[in-house]
N, C-alpha and C positions, 0 to 999 in steps of 0.2 A: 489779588483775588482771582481767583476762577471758578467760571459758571459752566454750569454741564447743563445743556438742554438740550431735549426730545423730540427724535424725529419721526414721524411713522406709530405712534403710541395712540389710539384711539384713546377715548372717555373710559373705557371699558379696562384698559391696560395701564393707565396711571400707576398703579400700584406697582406694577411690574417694572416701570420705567425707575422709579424709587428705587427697588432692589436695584435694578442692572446701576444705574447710577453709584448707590452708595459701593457697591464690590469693586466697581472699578476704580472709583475714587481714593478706596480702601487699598486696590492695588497699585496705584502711582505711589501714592506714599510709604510704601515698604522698598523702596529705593532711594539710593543715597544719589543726589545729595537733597531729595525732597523731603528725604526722612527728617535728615539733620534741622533743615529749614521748616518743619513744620507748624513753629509754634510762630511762623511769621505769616503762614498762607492761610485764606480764608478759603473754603469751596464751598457752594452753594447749588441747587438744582433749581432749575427752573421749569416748569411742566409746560407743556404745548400740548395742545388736543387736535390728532388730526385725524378728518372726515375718512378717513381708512387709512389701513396700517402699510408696514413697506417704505419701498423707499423706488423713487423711479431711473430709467435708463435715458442715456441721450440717446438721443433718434432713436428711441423707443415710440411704436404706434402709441402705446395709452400707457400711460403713469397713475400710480394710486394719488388722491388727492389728500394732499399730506399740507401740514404747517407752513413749510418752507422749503417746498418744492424742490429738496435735494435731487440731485441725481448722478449717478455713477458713470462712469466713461472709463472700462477698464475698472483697475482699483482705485483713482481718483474721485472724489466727490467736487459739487459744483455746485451752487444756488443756480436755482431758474426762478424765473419771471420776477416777484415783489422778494424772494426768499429773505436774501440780504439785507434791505431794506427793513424787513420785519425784527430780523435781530438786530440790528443795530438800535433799533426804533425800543426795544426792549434793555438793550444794554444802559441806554440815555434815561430809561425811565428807573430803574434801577439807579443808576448815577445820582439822578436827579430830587429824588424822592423818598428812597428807601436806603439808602448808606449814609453814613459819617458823613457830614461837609468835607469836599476835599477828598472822600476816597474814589474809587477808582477801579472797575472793570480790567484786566490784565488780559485775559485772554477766555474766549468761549469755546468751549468744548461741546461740537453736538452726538448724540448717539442716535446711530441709524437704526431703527426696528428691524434688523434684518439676519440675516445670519448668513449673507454675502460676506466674501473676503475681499473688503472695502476695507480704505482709509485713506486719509489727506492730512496737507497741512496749506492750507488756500495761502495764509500770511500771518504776519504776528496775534492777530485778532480771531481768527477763526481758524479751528481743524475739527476732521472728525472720525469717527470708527464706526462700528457694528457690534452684535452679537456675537461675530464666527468664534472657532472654538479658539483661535490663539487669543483673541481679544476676553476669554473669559475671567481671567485674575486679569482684566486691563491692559496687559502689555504692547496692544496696540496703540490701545489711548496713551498709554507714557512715552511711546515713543513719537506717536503725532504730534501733542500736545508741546513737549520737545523742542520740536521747528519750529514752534510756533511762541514758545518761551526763550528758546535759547538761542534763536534764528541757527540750530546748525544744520548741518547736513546729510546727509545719507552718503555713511561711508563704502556703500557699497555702488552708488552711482558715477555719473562724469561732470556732476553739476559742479561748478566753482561756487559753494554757497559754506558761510556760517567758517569759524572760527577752528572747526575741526578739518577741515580739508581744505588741501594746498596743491597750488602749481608747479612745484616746486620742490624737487627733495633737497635740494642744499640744506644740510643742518645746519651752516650760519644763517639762513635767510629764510626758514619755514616758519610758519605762524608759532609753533610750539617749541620753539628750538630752546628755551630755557625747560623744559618739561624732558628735554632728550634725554634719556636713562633711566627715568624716574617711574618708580612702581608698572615696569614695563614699556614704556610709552618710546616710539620708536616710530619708523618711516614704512609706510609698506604701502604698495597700490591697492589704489581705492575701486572704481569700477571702470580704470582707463589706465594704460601706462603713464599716463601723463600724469594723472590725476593723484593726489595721493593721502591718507587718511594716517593716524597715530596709533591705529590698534586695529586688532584681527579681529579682537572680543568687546563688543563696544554693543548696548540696545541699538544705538545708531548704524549697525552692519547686521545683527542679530538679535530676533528678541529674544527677552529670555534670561540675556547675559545682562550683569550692571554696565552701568556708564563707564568709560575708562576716562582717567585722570584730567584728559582737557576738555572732554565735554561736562566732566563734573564741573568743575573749575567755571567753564561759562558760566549755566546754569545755574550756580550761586551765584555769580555774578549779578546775571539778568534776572535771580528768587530777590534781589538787593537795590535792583533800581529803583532812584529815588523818586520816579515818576508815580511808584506803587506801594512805596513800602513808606512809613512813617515812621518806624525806628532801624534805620539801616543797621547792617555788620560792618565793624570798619575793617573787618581783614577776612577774608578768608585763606587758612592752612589747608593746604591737604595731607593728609594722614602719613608723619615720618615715618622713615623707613631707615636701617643700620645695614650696608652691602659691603661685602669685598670687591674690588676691582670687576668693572666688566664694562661689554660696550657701550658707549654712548646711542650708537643707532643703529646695532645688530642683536638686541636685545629685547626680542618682544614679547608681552602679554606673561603668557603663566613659563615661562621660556625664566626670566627674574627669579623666580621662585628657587631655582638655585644658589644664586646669588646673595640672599637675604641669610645674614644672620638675628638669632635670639640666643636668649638664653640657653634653648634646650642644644642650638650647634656650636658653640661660641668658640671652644676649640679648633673650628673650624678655618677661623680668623689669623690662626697664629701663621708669624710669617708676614702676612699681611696687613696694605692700608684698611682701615675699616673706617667707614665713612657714613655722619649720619647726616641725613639730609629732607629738605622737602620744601615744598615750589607754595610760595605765598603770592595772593592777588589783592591789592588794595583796592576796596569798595568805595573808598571818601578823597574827597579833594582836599587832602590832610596827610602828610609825612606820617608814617611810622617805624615806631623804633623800635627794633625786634632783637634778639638776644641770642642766638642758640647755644645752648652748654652740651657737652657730652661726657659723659667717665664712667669709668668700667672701676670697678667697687671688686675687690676681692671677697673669700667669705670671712674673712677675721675683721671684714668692714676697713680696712687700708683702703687706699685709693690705688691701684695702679696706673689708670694714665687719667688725666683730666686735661679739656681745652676748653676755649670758646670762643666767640665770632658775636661782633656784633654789627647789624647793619639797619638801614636808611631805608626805607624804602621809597618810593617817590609818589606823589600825591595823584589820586583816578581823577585827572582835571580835563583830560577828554575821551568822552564817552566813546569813541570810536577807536580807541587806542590802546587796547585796556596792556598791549605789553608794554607800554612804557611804562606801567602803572604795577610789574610782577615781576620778582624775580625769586633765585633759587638761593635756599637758605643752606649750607651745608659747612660742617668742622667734618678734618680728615684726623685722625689718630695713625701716624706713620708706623707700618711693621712691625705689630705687635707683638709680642711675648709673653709666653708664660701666664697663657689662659688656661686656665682650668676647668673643669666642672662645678660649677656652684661660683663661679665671678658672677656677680650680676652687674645689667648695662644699663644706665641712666643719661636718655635725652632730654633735652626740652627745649620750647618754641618757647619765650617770653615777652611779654608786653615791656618795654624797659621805661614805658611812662607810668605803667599802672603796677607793674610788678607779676602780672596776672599771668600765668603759666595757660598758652594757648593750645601746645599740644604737648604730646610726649611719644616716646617710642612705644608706649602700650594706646595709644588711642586709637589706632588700627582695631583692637580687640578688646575694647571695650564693650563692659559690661551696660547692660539698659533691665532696669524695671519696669515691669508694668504697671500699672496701675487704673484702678477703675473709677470712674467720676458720677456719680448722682446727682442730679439737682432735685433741692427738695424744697418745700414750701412752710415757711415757719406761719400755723395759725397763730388767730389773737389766745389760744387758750395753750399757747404753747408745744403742744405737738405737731408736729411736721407730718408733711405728705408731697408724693412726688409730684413737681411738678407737670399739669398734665402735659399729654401730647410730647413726651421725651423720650428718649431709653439713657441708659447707661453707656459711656462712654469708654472706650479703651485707649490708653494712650501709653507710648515706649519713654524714656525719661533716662539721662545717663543716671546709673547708679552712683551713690552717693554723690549728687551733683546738690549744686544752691538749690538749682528748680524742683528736685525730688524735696529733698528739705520744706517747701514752701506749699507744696503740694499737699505733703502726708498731716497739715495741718487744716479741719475744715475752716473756712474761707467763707463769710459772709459778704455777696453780693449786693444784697440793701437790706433794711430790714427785715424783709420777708421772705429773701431766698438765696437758702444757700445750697454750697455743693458740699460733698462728702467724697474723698478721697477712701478706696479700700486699694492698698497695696496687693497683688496676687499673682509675683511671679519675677522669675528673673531670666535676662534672655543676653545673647552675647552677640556683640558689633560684628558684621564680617563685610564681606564684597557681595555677598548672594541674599540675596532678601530674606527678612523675618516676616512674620505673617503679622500686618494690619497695626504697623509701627503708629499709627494715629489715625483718633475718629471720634469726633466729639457728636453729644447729645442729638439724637436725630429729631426734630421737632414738624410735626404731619405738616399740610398743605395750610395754608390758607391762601385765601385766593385774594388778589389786588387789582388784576386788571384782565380784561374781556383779550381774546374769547377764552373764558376759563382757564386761566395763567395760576400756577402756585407757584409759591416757592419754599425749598426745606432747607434748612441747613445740615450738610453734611460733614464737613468739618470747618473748628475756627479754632481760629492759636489761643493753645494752652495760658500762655500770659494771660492775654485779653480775659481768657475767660475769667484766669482770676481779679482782674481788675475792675472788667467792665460789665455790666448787667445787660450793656444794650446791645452785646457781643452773642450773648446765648439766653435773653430769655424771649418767649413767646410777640412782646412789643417789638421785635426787632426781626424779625424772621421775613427773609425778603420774598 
């Protein structure tokens, strides 16, 4: 769960803090792998009222009197005086009173009233941003927020911090060395020679640009911990990929992009090993057993070559460990021949307990639907009306997936209120964000505790919504 509260927002600007909230909210989640995970994340707003707006300076003569006494030092933010204390004091009441038994606060996100080029990430509990204009589709807040989810790092500094950055370039002994070659992911100095990061193009170096491969990979990781999450992923894939021969650790970012074949280069291949692969991370203190298949399908429908690989993976039994818990799934096809134009290529990832195909060589490029969500109110005299204090909901959904299926069917939450699914659009998976991949029912303020505290919900997972009433209506609204 993540909460977004207001800093610097008078009585007068409430409303304002709602917009800025819900956009930015809107815009973490058009990124992968938030996107993917978004039917697991809860976000929620919290309103603060403070006695003028702004946000203050360290060893500044006079600071505006705000909520929680933020203040900036450079582009770092800092609680002063009770700050800290208040939101925490807020997250426990929250905890305590207002969620699930047993759920749980992940991380608070605050936003600054200001339109400084601010932002932090204090620790896994608290970060924060601004107004300024990169922060306005949020990419500050995704990438603060980030450090503070995924504990990683700033690849472009000399901190030793987080899962993406090493001391180290030996590719046998770098944190990512099972990730080497893959969808780019390679060694390159970070903001020190010494220092060294997996990508050039990463939010974590750049805003702007998606995550690269091992900060994704965290990141669901830590979207999975069971300290937060009530129905974990037990695996996480990342997006296979089919290449010819290239280097393990001189290959970096959009540099790959030669390397990759499909369908449309496949001829490309001839001659050559072609190799399909990609880098799984196990979420549960549980063995799994993964499959991978590969074949190249002439157009007469023959097979020309087929293999497969099956492998073990080893159970996520300590949390601090997570490579003993990942490794790299790949079948080579040795020196192929006799590709033509129109062979089509068949990968896949498999569950070998469930049977359940995890990924494929097209889930890179996958297609998503959209779809739109109303909640509506079933009267005793049989017609319906919107639930009030709502809007309509936008939400991305693989095409032709179980969860689109269950969707495009309305869904009664109790007897008196249901949602209405209108399908309205089709949109295609890539590395670069879609606009506003998830954003459930926004429902206004109501107030719960002094000094004039709201809360809205901004988004809640897709599931829940369909299962549970106490997820998105009005009685539940923190």
């Amino acid at each position: 769960m993540i909460v977004i509260m207001g800093e610097g927002y008078t009585q007068e600007q409430q409303e304002q803090f709602l917009k800025d909230a819900t956009a930015k909210a809107q815009g973490l989640l058009k990124w992968s792998p938030y996107k993917e995970y978004s039917d697991r994340i809860n976000i929620y707003a919290v309103q603060t009222v403070s006695n003028e707006t702004g946000v203050g300076v360290m060893y500044g003569e006079s600071n505006p009197d705000t909520y929680f006494h933020v203040q900036a030092f450079g582009k770092s933010c800092y609680f002063a005086k009770d700050g800290e204390d208040k939101a925490r004091a807020l997250r426990a009441e929250l905890e305590s009173r207002y969620l699930d038994t047993g759920a749980a606060v992940g991380t608070i996100h605050i936003i600054c009233n200001t339109t400084a080029n601010i932002g932090s990430s204090s620790n896994a509990l608290f970060s924060f941003s601004a107004n300024s204009d990169e922060n306005e589709q949020g990419d500050v807040m995704t990438h603060e927020i980030s450090h503070s989810i995924g504990r990683l790092g700033d690849e472009y500094d000399k901190k030793m911090q987080g899962e993406n950055i090493s001391d180290t370039s030996d590719p046998d002994k770098i944190k990512w060395h099972k990730m080497l070659g893959f969808r780019g992911i390679g060694i390159t100095a970070a903001g020190t020679e010494t220092v060294f990061a997996p990508s050039r193009v990463c939010m974590m170096r750049d805003l702007g640009n998606p995550f690269c491969e091992v900060c994704k990979m965290e990141l669901a990781r830590r979207l999975n911990n069971r300290d937060y999450v009530s129905r974990q992923a037990s695996v996480y894939v990342c997006d296979p990929e089919i290449t010819i021969p290239h280097s393990r650790t001189g290959t970096l970012d959009r540099d790959s992009d030669q390397y990759r074949i499909d369908e449309t280069n496949i001829t490309k291949a001839n001659g050559k090993d072609l190799e399909f692969r990609t880098v799984v991370q196990n979420m549960v203190d549980a063995k799994q057993h993964l499959k991978i298949t590969f074949r190249i399908i002439g157009a007469d429908h023959t097979v020309k070559y087929e293999k497969e690989e099956t492998y073990t993976v080893p159970p996520h039994s300590n949390w601090y460990d997570p490579d003993a818990a990942r490794e790299s799934l790949s079948v080579t096809l040795p020196a192929v021949t006799g590709l033509v134009s129109g062979d089509r290529l068949e990968g896949k990832i498999i569950d070998e307990d469930t049977g359940k195909i995890l990924a494929d060589n097209q889930t890179a490029g996958q297609a998503w639907s959209t779809v739109t969500i109303r909640y509506m109110l079933q009267n005793e005299d049989g017609t319906e009306t919107t639930v009030p204090d709502t809007a309509p909901a936008t939400v991305y959904v693989p095409k032709n997936s179980a969860l689109m299926s269950s969707l495009v069917t309305p869904a009664f939450l109790t007897t008196a209120v249901r949602i209405v699914v209108d399908p309205v659009g089709v949109g295609t998976r890539c590395a670069d964000p879609i606009n506003f991949p998830f954003s459930s029912g926004i429902t206004r303020p109501i107030a719960f505790a002094a000094p004039v505290l709201f809360g809205t919900i901004l988004t809640a997972a897709a599931r829940d919504l369909l299962k549970s009433p106490l997820r998105c209506g009005p009685s539940r609204v923190i």
